[in-house]
C-alpha positions as CSV (number, residue, x, y, z in Angstrom):
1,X,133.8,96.6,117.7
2,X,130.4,95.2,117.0
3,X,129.0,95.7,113.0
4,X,126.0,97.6,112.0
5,X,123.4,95.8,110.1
6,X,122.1,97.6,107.3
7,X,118.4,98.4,107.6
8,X,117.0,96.7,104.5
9,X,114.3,99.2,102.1
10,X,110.9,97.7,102.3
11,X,109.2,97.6,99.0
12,X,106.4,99.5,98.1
13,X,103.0,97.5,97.3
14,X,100.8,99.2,95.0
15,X,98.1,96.5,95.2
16,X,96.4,94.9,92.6
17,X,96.2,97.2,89.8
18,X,94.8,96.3,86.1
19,X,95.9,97.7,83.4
20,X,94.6,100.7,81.8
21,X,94.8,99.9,78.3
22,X,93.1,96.4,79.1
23,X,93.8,93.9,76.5
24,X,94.1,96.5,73.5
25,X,97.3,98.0,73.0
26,X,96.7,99.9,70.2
27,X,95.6,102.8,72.2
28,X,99.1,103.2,72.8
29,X,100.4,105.7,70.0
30,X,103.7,108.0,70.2
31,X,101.4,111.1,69.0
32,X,99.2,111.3,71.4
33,X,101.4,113.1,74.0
34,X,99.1,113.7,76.8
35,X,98.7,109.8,77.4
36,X,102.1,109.1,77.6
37,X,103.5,111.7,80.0
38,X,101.4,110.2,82.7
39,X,103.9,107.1,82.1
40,X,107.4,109.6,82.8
41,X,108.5,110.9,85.6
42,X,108.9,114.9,85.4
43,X,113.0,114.2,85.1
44,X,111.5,112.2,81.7
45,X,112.2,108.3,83.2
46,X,110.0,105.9,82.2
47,X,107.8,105.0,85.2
48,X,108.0,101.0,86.2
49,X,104.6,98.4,85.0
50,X,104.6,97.9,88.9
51,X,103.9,101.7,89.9
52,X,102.0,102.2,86.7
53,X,99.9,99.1,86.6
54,X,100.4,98.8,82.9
55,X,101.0,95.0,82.2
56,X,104.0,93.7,80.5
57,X,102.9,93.9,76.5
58,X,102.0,97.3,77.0
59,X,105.0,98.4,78.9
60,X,106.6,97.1,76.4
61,X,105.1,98.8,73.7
62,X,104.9,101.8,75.9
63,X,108.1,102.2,76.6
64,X,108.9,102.0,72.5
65,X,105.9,104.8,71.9
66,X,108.1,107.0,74.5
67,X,111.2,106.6,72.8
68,X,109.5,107.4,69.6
69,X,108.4,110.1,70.9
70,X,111.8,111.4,72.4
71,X,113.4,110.7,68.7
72,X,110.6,113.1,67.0
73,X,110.7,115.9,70.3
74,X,107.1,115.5,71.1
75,X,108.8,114.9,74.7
76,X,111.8,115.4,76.4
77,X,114.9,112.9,76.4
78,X,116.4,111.9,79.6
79,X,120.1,114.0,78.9
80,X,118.7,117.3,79.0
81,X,117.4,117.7,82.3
């Protein structure tokens, strides 16, 4: 009996994208909620740099401002949903 090949996922290209916060990062602030849920998913995941465009010093900080966020309740934590 002959194997199946698994079909391999093809990944997603989103293109070139810049990042939105350019070369200042200190837009990025865990009070200012409205900014940062455009960066979770509604299940409150952190969205990746390559869907979001955000380059890596600012997903880095981003991804701190969004668990800052989560430890103060401004937004939702990943365990409740």
């Amino acid at each position: 009996m002959a194997k199946r090949r698994k079909k391999k996922k093809k990944k997603q290209y989103f293109g070139n994208l810049k990042c939105p916060f350019g070369k200042d990062s200190s837009q990025i602030n865990y009070k200012d909620v409205y900014t940062l849920k455009k960066y979770i998913t509604t299940r409150g995941r952190i969205l990746q740099s390559e869907r979001t465009g955000v380059c890596q010093k600012c997903q880095r900080k981003l991804s701190r401002e969004i668990k800052r966020a989560r430890y103060m309740a401004l937004l939702p934590t990943n365990e409740l949903l």
